[in-house]
C-alpha angles and dihedrals in degrees: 000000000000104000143189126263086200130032114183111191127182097209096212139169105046087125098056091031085069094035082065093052087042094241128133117272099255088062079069096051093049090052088047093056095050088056097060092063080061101041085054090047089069096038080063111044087046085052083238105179107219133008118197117199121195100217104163120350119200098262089055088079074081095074123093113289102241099055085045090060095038087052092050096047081046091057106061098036087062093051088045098050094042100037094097089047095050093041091049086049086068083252119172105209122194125161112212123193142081081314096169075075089073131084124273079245093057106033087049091048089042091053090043094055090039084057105049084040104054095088100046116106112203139076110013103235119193119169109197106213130170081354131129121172099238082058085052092050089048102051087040089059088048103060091036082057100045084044085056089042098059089035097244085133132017120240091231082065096057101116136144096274093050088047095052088053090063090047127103107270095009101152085056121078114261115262104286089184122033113196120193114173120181095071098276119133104200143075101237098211090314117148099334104184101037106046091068098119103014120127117254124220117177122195130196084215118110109226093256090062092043097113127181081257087057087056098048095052083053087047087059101039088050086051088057102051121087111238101205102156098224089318135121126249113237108246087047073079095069 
């Protein structure tokens, strides 16, 4: 079975997973959090290479208060409780995002995993948080254009290839598979640049409810689509 390298997921719908069972939202969250340990299980076991997942993007400051600090404290006490297992499972683990938004706490637990985990050489972890891709695209034009500025490049050599260096996860291969469960059939400002010929699979599922089984129905129906690229097949020629 043919299978992805990336797999990018927005991992939607914990708020209105706990509204159903008439819980509080942060029951949600914390469910949402529990499924990721399985979701990485099967990357894993597929030797899938990277596995992007989209945690708080920079339009979600506009959420109560209260769910926003209880996010962010959940947050690091997951890290903090999982760190050793992710780091025993050979994980490399890298937050992308603008990450100085964060608190001293975060940003300091976050360096610290990225460190102990540098070496390892196994599943590709990024953890996408206060990020949006319109945000990626703009500090990337930045730098191209302080690089520019200082004549370290020429303008004449800004291409497609020198702007993806500057990206977020450029010396990963681009998503090759995007998962968003919860119903909802858009990217929301995820990824923005490198999601321009991956695959889309859209679940009704809530994350919660997005099982191992749930990734390896995706798995199959990736291995059935025909990636051309903006290509013909062949036979489209006769």
């Amino acid at each position: 079975m043919r299978k992805p390298k990336h797999i990018a997921i927005i991992m939607d719908g914990n708020g209105r997973w706990a509204q159903k069972r008439m819980l509080p939202r942060t029951a949600g969250h914390k469910a949402g959090a529990k499924s990721i340990k399985e979701i990485i299980k099967v990357c894993i076991h597929h030797e899938i290479n990277t596995l992007t997942l989209f945690a708080f993007g920079r339009e979600n400051w506009q959420r109560p208060e209260a769910e926003v600090s209880f996010l962010m404290q959940l947050y690091v006490t997951t890290l903090e409780d999982n760190l050793d297992a992710l780091l025993e499972q050979n994980i490399r683990l890298r937050f992308i995002g603008d990450l100085q938004g964060l608190s001293f706490e975060m940003q300091t637990l976050m360096s610290k995993a990225e460190r102990l985990s540098s070496t390892n050489t196994g599943l590709n972890l990024n953890i996408a948080i206060n990020y949006s891709g319109r945000w990626d695209i703009t500090q990337a034009c930045k730098k191209i254009a302080n690089a520019v500025k200082q004549g370290c490049i020429d303008g004449d050599e800004v291409d497609e290839t020198l702007f993806n260096h500057y990206t977020a996860l450029s010396d990963l291969p681009a998503p090759d598979l995007f998962i968003r469960t919860s119903g909802e059939h858009r990217i929301s400002n995820f990824m923005l640049w490198q999601l321009s010929y991956t695959e889309m699979y859209f679940v009704e599922e809530c994350w919660p409810d997005f099982s191992a089984t749930s990734l390896e129905q995706a798995l199959v129906a990736y291995a059935k689509r025909e990636r051309r690229f903006g290509a013909v097949r062949e036979h489209d020629y006769a």
